[in-house]
C-alpha positions as CSV (number, residue, x, y, z in Angstrom):
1,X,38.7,-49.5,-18.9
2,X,35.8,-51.3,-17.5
3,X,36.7,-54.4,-19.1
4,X,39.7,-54.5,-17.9
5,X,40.2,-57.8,-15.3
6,X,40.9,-55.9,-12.3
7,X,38.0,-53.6,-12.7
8,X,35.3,-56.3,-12.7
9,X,32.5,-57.4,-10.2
10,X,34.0,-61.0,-10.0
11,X,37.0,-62.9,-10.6
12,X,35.4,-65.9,-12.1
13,X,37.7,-67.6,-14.4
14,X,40.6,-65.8,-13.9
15,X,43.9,-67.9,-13.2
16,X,44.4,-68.2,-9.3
17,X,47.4,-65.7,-8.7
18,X,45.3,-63.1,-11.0
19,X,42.1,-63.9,-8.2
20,X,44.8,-63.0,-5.5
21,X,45.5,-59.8,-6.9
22,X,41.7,-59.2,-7.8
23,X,41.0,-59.0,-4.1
24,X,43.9,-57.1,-2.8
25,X,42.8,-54.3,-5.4
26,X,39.4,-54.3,-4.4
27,X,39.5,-54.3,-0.5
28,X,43.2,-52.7,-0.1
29,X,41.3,-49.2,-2.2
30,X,38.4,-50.2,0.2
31,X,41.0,-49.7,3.4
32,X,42.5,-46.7,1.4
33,X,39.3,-45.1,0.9
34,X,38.6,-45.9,4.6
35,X,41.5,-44.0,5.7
36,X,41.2,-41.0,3.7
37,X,37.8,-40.6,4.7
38,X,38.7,-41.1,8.6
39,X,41.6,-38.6,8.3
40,X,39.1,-35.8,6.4
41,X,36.8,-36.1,9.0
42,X,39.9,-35.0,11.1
43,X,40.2,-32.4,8.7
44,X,37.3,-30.5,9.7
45,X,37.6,-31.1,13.1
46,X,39.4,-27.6,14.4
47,X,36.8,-26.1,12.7
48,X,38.4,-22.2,12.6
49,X,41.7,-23.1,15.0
50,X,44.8,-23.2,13.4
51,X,45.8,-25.3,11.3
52,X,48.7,-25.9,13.0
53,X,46.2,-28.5,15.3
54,X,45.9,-30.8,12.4
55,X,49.7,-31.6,13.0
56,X,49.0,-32.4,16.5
57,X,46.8,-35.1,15.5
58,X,49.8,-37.1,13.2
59,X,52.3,-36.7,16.4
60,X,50.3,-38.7,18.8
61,X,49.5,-42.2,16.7
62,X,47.1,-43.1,19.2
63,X,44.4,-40.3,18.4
64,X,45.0,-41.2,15.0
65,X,44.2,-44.5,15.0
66,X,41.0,-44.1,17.6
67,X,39.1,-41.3,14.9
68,X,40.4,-43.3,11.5
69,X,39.8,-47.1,12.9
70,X,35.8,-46.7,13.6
71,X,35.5,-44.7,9.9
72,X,37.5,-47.6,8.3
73,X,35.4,-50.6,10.1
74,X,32.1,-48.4,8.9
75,X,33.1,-48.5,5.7
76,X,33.5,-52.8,5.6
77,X,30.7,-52.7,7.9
78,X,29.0,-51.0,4.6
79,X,30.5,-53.2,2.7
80,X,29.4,-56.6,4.1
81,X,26.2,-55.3,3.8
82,X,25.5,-54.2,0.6
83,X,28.5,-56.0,-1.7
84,X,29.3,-52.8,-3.1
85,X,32.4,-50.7,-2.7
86,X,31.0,-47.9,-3.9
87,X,27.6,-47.7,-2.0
88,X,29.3,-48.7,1.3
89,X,31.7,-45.8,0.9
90,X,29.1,-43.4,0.1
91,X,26.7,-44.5,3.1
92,X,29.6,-44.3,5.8
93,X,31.0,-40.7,4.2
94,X,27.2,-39.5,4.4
95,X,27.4,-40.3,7.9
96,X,30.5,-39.5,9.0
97,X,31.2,-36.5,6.6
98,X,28.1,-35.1,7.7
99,X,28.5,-35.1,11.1
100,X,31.9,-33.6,10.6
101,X,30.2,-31.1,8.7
102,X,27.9,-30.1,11.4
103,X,30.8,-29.9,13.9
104,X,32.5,-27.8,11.4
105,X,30.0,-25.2,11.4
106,X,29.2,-25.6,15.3
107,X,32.6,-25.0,16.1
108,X,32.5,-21.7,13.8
109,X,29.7,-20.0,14.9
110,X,29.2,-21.2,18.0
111,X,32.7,-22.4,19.3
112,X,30.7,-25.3,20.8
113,X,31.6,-29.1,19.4
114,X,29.0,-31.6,18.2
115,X,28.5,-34.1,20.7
116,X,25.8,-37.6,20.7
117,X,23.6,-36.0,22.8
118,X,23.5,-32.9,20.5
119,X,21.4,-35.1,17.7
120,X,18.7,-35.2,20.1
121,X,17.8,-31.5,19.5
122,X,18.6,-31.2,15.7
123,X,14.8,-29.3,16.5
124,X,16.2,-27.0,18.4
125,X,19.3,-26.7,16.6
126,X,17.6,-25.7,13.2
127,X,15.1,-22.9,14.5
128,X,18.3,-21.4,15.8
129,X,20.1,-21.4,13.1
130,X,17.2,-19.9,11.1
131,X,16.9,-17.4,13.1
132,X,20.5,-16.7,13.7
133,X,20.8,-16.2,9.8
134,X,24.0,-17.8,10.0
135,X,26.1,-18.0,6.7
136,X,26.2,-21.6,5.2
137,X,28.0,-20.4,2.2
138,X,30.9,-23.2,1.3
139,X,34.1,-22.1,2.1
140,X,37.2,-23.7,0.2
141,X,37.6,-26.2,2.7
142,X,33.7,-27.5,2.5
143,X,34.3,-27.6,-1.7
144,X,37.7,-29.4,-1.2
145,X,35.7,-32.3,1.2
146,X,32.7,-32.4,-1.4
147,X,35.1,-33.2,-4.7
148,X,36.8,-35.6,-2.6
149,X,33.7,-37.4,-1.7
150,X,32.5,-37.1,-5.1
151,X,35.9,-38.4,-6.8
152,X,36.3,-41.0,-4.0
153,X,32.6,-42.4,-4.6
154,X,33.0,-42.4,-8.3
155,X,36.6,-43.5,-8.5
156,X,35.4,-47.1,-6.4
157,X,31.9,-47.2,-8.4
158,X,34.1,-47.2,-11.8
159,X,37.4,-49.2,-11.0
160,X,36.8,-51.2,-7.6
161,X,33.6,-53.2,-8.4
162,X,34.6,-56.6,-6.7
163,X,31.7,-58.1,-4.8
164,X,32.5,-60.7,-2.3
165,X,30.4,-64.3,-2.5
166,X,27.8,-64.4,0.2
167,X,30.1,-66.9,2.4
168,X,33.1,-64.3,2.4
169,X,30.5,-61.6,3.1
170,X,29.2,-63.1,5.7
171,X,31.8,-63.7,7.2
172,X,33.3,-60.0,6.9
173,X,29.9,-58.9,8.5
174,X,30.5,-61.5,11.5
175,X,33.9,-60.0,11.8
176,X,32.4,-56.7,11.7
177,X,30.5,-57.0,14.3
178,X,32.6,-58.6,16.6
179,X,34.9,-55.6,16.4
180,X,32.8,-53.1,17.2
181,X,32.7,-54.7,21.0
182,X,36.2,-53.9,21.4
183,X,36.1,-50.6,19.4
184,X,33.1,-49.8,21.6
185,X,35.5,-50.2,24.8
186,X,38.1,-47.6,23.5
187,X,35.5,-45.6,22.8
188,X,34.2,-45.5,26.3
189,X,37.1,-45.5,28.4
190,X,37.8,-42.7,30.2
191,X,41.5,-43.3,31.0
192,X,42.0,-43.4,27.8
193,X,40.2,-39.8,27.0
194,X,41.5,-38.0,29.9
195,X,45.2,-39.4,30.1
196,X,46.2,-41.3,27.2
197,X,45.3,-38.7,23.9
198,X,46.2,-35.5,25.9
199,X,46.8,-32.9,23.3
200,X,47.4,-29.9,24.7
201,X,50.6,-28.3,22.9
202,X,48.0,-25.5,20.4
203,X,45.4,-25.5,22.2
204,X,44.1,-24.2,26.2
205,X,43.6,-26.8,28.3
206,X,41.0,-25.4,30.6
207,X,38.6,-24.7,27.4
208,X,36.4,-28.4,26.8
209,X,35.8,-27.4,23.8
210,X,39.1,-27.0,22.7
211,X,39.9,-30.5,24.6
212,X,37.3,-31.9,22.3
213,X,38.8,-30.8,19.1
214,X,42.7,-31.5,20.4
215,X,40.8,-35.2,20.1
216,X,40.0,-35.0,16.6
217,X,36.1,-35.4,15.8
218,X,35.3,-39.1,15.5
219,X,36.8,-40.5,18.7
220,X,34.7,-37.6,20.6
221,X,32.0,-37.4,19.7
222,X,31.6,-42.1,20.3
223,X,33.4,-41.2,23.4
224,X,30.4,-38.5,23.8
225,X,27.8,-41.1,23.1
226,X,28.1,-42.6,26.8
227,X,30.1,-39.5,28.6
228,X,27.3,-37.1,28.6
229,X,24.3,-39.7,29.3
230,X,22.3,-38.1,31.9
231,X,20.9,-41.9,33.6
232,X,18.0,-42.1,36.0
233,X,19.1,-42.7,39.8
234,X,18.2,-46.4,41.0
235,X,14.8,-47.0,41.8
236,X,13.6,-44.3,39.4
237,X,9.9,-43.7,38.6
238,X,8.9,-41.0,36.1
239,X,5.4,-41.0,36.4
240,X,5.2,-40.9,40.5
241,X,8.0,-37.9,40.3
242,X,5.6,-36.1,38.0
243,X,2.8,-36.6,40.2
244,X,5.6,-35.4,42.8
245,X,5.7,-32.0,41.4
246,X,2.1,-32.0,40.3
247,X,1.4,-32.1,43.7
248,X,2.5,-28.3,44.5
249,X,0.7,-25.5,43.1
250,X,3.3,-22.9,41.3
251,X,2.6,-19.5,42.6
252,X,3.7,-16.2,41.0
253,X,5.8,-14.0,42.9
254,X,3.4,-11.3,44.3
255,X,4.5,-7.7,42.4
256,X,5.5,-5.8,45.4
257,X,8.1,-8.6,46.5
258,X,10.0,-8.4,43.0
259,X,13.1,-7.2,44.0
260,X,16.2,-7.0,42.2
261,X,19.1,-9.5,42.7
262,X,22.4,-9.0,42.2
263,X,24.1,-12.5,42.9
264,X,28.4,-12.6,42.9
265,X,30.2,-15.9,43.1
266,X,33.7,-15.0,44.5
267,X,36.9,-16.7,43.0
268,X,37.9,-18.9,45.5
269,X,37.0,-16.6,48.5
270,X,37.1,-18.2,51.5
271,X,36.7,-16.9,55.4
272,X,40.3,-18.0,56.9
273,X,39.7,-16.5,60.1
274,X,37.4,-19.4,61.1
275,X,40.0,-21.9,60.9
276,X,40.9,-23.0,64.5
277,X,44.3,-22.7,65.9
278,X,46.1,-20.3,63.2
279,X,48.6,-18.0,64.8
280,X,50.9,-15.5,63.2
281,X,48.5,-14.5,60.7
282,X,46.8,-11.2,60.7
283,X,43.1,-11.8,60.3
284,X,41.2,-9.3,61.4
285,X,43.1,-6.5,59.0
286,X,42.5,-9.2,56.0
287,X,38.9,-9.6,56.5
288,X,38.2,-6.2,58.7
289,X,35.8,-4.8,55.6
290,X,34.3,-8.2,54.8
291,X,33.5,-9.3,58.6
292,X,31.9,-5.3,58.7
293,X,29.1,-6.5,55.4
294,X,28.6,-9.8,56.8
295,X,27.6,-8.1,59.8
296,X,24.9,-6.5,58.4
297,X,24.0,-9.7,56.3
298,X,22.3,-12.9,56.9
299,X,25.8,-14.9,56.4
300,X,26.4,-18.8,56.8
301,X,28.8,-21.9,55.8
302,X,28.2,-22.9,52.1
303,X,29.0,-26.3,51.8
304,X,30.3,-27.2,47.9
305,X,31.5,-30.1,46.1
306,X,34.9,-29.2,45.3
307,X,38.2,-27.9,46.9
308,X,40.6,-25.4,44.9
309,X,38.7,-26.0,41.5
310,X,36.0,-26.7,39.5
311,X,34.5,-22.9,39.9
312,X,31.5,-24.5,37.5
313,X,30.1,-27.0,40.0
314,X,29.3,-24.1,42.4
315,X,27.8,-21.3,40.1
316,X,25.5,-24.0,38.5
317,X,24.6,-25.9,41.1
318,X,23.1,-22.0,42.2
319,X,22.0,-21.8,39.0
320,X,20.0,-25.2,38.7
321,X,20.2,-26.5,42.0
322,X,20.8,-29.6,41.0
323,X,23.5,-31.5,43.0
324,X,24.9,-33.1,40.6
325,X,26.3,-31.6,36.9
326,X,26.6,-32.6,33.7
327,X,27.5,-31.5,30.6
328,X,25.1,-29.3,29.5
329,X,24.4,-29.6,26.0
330,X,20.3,-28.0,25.7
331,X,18.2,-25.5,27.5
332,X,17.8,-27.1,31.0
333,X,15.4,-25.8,33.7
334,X,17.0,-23.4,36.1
335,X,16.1,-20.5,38.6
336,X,17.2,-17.9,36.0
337,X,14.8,-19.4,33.6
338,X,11.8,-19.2,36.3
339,X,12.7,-15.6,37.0
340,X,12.7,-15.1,32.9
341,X,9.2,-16.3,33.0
342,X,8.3,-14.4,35.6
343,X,9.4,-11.0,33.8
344,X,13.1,-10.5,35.1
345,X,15.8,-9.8,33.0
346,X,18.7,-11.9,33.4
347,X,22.1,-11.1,32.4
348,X,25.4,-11.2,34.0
349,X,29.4,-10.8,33.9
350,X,32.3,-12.5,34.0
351,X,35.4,-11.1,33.5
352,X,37.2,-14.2,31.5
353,X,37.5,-15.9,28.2
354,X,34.0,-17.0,27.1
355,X,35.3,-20.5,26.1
356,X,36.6,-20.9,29.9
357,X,33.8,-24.1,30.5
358,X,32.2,-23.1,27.8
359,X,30.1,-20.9,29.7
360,X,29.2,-18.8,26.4
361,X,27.1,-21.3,25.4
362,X,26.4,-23.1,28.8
363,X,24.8,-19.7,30.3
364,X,22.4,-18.9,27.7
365,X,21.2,-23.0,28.5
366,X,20.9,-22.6,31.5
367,X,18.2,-19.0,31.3
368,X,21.4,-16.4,31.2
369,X,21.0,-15.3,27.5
370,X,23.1,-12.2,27.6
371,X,26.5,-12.4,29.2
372,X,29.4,-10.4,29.1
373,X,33.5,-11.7,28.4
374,X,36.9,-10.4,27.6
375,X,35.9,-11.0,24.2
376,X,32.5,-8.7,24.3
377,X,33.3,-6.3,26.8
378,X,36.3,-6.7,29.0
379,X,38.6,-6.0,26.5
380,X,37.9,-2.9,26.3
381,X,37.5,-1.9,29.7
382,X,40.9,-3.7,30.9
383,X,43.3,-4.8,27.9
384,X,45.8,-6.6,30.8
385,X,43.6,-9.9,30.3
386,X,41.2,-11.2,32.9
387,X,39.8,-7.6,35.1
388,X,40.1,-7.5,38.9
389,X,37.0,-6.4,41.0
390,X,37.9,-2.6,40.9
391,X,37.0,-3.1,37.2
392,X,33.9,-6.2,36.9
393,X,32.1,-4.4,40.1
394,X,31.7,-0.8,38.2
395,X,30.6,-3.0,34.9
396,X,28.1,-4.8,37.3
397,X,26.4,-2.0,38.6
398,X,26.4,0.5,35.0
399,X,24.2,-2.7,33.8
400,X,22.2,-2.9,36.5
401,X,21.6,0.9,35.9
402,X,21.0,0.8,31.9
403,X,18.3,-1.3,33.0
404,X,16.9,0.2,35.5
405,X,16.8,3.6,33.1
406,X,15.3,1.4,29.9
407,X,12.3,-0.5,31.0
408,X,12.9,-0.7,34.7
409,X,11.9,-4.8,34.1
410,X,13.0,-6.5,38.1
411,X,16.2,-7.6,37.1
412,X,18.6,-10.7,38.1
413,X,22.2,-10.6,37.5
414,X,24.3,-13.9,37.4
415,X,28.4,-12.9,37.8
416,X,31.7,-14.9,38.7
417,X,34.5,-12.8,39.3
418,X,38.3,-13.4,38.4
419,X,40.6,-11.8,41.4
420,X,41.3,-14.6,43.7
421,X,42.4,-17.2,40.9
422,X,45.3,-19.2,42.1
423,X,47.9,-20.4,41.7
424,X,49.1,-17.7,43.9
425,X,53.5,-16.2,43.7
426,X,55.6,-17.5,46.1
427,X,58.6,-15.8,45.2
428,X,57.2,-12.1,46.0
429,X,54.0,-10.4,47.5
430,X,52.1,-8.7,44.3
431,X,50.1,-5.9,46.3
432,X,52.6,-5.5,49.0
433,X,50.3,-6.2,51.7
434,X,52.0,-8.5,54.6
435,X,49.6,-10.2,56.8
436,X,52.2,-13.0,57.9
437,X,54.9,-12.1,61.0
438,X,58.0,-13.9,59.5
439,X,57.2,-17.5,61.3
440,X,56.4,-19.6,58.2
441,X,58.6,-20.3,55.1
442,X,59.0,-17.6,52.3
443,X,57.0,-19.9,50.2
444,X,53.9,-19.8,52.6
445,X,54.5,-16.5,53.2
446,X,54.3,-15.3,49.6
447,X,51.1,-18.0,49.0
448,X,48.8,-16.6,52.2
449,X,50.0,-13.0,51.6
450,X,49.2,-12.6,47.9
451,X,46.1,-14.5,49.0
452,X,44.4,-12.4,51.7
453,X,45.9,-9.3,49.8
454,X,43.3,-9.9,47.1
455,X,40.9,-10.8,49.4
456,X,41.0,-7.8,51.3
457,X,40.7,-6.0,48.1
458,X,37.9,-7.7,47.1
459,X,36.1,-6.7,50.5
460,X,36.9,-3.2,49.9
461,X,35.4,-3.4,45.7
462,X,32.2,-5.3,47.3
463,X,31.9,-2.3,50.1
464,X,32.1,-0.1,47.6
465,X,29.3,-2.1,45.2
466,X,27.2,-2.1,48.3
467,X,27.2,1.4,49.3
468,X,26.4,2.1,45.5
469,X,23.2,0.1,46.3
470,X,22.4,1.8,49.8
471,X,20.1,4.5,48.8
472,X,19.0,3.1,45.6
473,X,15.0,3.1,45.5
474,X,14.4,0.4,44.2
475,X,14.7,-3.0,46.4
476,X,18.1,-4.4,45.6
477,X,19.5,-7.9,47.3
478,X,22.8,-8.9,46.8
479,X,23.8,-12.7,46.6
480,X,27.4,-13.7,47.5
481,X,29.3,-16.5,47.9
482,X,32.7,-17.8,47.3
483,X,32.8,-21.0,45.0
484,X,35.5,-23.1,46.9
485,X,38.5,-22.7,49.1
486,X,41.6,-21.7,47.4
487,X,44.6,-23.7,45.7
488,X,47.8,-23.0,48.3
489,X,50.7,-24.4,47.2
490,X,51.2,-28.2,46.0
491,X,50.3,-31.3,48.5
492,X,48.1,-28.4,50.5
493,X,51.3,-26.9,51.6
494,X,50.5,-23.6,53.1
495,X,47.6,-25.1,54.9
496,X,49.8,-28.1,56.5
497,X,52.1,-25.5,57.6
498,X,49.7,-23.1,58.9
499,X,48.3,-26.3,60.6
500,X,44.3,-26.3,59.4
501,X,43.2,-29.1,59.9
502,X,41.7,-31.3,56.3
503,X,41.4,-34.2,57.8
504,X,37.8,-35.3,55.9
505,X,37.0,-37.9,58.6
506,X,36.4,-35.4,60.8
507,X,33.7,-32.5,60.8
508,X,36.2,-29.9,61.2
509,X,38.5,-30.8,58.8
510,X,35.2,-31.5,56.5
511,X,34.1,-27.7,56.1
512,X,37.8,-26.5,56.5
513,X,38.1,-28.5,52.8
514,X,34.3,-28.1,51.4
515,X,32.7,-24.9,53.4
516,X,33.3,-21.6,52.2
517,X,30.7,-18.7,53.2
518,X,27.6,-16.6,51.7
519,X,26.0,-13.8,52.4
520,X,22.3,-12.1,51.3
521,X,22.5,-8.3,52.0
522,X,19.3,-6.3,51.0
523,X,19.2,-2.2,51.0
524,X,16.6,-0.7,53.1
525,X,13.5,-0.5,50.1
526,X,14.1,-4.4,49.9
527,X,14.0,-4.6,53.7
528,X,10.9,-2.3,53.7
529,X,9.3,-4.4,50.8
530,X,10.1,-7.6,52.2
531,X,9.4,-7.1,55.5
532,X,12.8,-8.1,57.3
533,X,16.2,-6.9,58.6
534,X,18.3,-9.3,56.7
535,X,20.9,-9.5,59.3
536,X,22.0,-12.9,61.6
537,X,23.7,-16.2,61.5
538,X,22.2,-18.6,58.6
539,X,22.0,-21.7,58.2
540,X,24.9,-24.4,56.4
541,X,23.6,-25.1,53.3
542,X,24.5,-26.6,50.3
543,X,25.7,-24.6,47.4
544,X,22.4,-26.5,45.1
545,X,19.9,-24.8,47.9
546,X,21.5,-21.3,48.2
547,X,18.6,-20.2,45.4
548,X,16.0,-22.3,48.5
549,X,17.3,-20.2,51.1
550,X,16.9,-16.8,48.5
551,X,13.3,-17.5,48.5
552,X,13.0,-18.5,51.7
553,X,14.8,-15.0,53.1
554,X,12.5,-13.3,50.1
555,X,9.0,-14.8,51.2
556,X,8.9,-16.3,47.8
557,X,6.8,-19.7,47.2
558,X,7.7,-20.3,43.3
559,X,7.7,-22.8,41.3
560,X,6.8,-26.5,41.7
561,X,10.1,-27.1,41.8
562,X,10.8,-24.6,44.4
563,X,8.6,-25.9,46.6
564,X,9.7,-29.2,46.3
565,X,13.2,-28.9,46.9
566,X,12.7,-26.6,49.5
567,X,11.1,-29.4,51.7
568,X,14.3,-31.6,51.0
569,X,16.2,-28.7,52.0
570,X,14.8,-28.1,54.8
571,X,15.2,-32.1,55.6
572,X,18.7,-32.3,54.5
573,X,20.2,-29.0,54.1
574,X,23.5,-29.9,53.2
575,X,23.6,-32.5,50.5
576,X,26.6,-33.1,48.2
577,X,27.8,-35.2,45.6
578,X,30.9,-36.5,47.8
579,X,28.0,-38.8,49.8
580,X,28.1,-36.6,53.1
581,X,24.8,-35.2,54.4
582,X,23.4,-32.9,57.3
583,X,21.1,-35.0,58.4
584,X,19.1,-34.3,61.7
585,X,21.3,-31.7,63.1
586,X,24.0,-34.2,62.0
587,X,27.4,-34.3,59.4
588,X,26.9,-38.0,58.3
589,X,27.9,-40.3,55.3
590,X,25.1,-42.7,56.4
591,X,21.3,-41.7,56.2
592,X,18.6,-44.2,57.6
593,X,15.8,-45.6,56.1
594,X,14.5,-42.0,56.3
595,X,17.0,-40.0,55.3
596,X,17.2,-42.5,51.9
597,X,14.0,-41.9,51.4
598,X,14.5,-37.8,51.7
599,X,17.8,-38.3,49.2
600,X,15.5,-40.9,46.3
601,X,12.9,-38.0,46.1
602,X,15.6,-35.5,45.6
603,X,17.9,-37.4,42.8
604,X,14.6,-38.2,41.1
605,X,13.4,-34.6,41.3
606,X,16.9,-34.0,40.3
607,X,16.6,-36.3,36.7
608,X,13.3,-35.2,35.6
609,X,13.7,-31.6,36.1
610,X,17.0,-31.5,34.2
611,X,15.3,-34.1,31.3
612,X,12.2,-32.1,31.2
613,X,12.4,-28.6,29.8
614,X,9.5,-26.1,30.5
615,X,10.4,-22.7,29.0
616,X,9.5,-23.1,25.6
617,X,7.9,-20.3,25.0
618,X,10.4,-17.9,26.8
């Protein structure tokens, strides 16, 4: 069959219409084998979703074309190179096979997609698989992608041997190139990945990694290549920010001052007494309990980024306290890792679906290796879907107990709560608790009842946690704060008819949209080993200095890190990533040449200490 005309390496001497058809066999099975290698990456990219996603992927032509169009220009990329069908098929299938592969797997044992920035800790990646023992037997799908690798490579080595003439090659390879510029653009553009391939009918929008795969796998993971790059802030130096943090001395916390933290970010809790000029709401009966624990607290504004969303910016900006997040893709320094390493066990709750911003994987990055989910605990305890309080505050402290009786190691506990998640009815009140006196519309009515309903519920679950922790013996602080003010009604509707004021120009209207409150609460063996009442007014701060202010109130020094930061904070104590700053006593959106300076030495801090991992051996 070899011998055949169409199956040779060159045309030479054939007539000119049997040339013509030479080349359309050769590079049209070239395109063909371009396309079915593009569409099996697609293939495996659900991983173990339904299959039902696949189908999503042929009803919007666009996703299509952005995961099979970079495959097929690989492949004549290949090609141009090398002069071989067979051989350029075979390099670009390695590549892009493989990497579907490995999000194959990634997506089944870890529900977690491969991203760019993934290949940078393939290290990493292999000693956990190792020790994971994870089963890398080939399942049918695997075996169906190897024999169609195998057939495709053989079939083009065997019957599509045409090798272009160096002058055609070259200029296929100058083609090439210039159409990755334009491919490279697609690639990028972020309209075009947030808007313009929105996939959402099989899959849950709020999951990223289920966004990711509702993508396909190609047109990701390049779109991945620039979306997750961490840069360095202008003006950047590495090697005076590590003589920066070389500068402090890291200092153990002392034994006696080890006390146990118990940290709660609240769903969307907010303080709306404090808003001026409110009538016809009843307050004090919505926030009697939690006005009665702040009083015996050190309370204060926490200023976030974000308003009626985006819980994640606010638990791991207290996590890392870093300002600014990114997608986390590798262990990356954080307070719960520094309180790992100095002997605390850290573990928390929340009361959700693990894959809700990826937070199964993202919390074990971040030094929270052992967390609990619907999916590992909640189910059980509350088969209704996400738990209130009454249910997550019990589960909190049981852990804390277990242990306390089973080692006794000083303990942190990260949790976010559920209650409190808008949107909230407007056609009924779900508790039947009326704090409204019939002025506003039914609408606004329903919204700010069902709202301060579960708020004052989740006063009464978080007196109840506390006085679980009065006469415990051993020192015991609790950390709350609520992660952003709440979604009420579309446009801000209830608030414009209660008449808050969110007008950002102004200071008011500032924290009415970006301030919601904290409070540290310690039982009296933490006041006794600590040395202080833990009661009083605190300061504003930022939601990336709460953990600053922790060690502050605890007399801790800590890490260089620590240290460091804490003299920003204490310079600019609220600093967020929406360019407004307190700045000598001062809400401003313009520093001076000393205020810049303050802000360089934190983004810098900022960049190395999220780049440069120091846990290792934890």
């Amino acid at each position: 069959m070899q011998k055949f005309w169409l199956f040779q390496a060159a045309p030479d001497g054939l007539p000119q219409k049997r040339q013509a058809v030479f080349w359309v066999w050769n590079l049209g099975v070239l395109l063909a084998a371009g396309l079915c290698l593009g569409w099996l990456s697609m293939f495996f990219a659900y991983g173990d979703y339904p299959d039902t996603i696949m189908k999503t992927y042929f009803q919007h032509p666009l996703i299509l074309f952005l995961n099979i169009a970079p495959v097929v220009l690989a492949v004549f990329l290949m090609y141009a190179l090398t002069g071989r069908g067979w051989l350029a098929f075979l390099l670009t299938d390695l590549v892009v096979w493989g990497l579907s592969l490995g999000n194959y797997y990634k997506l089944r044992f870890r529900d977690d997609p491969l991203m760019f920035q993934d290949l940078m800790n393939l290290r990493d990646a292999a000693a956990i698989t190792a020790m994971a023992d994870y089963d890398l037997t080939p399942d049918k799908r695997v075996i169906f992608g190897v024999l169609c690798l195998i057939f495709g490579t053989a079939f083009l080595f065997l019957l599509v041997r045409g090798r272009l003439p160096k002058r055609p090659r070259l200029a296929l390879l100058a083609a090439c190139a210039v159409l990755c510029f334009p491919t490279a653009k697609l690639m990028e553009n972020t309209e075009i990945y947030s808007s313009k391939t929105q996939n959402y009918d099989q899959i849950e929008r709020w999951s990223s990694t289920q966004v990711y795969l509702s993508k396909g796998f190609v047109y990701p993971f390049l779109h991945s290549v620039t979306a997750g790059a961490v840069k360095p802030p202008a003006g950047y130096s590495e090697a005076k920010t590590r003589s920066l943090l070389d500068s402090y001395t890291p200092e153990d916390i002392p034994k006696e001052k080890k006390v146990d933290i118990i940290a709660i970010q609240l769903e969307a809790f907010a303080d709306f007494s404090l808003f001026e000029g409110v009538e016809g709401v009843d307050f004090e009966r919505a926030y009697g309990v939690y006005h009665q624990l702040e009083a015996e607290s050190v309370a204060g504004n926490l200023v976030t980024n974000i308003f009626a969303g985006g819980t994640v910016d606010t638990e791991r900006a207290f996590l890392t306290g870093f300002a600014d997040q990114r997608n986390y893709r590798a262990n990356t320094n954080s307070y719960a890792w520094e309180l790992r390493g100095q002997g605390y066990t850290a573990e928390g709750c929340h009361p959700s679906y693990e894959w809700f911003y990826n937070r199964r994987n993202v919390n074990g990055y971040l030094g929270v290796p052992t967390y609990y989910f619907i999916e590992n605990r909640f189910r059980e305890l509350y088969p209704h879907g996400e738990a209130p309080d009454e249910v997550l505050f019990p589960e909190i402290l049981r852990l804390y107990e277990e242990n306390r009786d089973n080692g006794g190691a000083p303990y942190f506990s990260f949790n976010i709560t559920y209650q409190g998640h808008g949107p909230y009815g407007t056609e009924d009140v779900w508790r039947g608790n009326h704090f409204t006196d019939g002025r506003y519309s039914t609408e606004t009515a329903n919204i700010v009842d069902n709202y301060l309903g579960s708020v004052m519920d989740t006063a009464e679950q978080l007196q109840w946690l506390f006085d679980q922790f009065r006469g415990e013996e051993r020192p015991v602080v609790l950390v709350v704060f609520g992660d952003h003010k709440p979604w009420l009604g579309y446009g801000n509707s209830a608030y414009q008819e209660l008449g808050v004021n969110l007008d950002l120009a102004s200071e008011e209207g500032f924290y009415n949209y970006y301030a919601t409150r904290y409070f540290l609460w310690a039982n009296d063996a933490a006041k006794a080993a600590l040395g202080r009442d833990f009661t009083g007014e605190g300061p504003d701060v930022s939601s990336c200095f709460l953990m600053n202010l922790v060690y502050d109130y605890l007399g801790w020094t800590g890490s260089a890190w620590a240290q460091a930061t804490s003299d920003i904070w204490r310079e600019i104590p609220v600093l967020t990533d929406v360019g407004r700053y307190v700045w000598n006593g001062e809400l401003t959106a313009e520093l001076d040449a000393e205020g810049q300076e303050v802000l360089q030495r934190y983004l810098s801090l900022q960049y190395y200490y999220s780049t440069h991992f120091r846990y290792q051996d934890l």
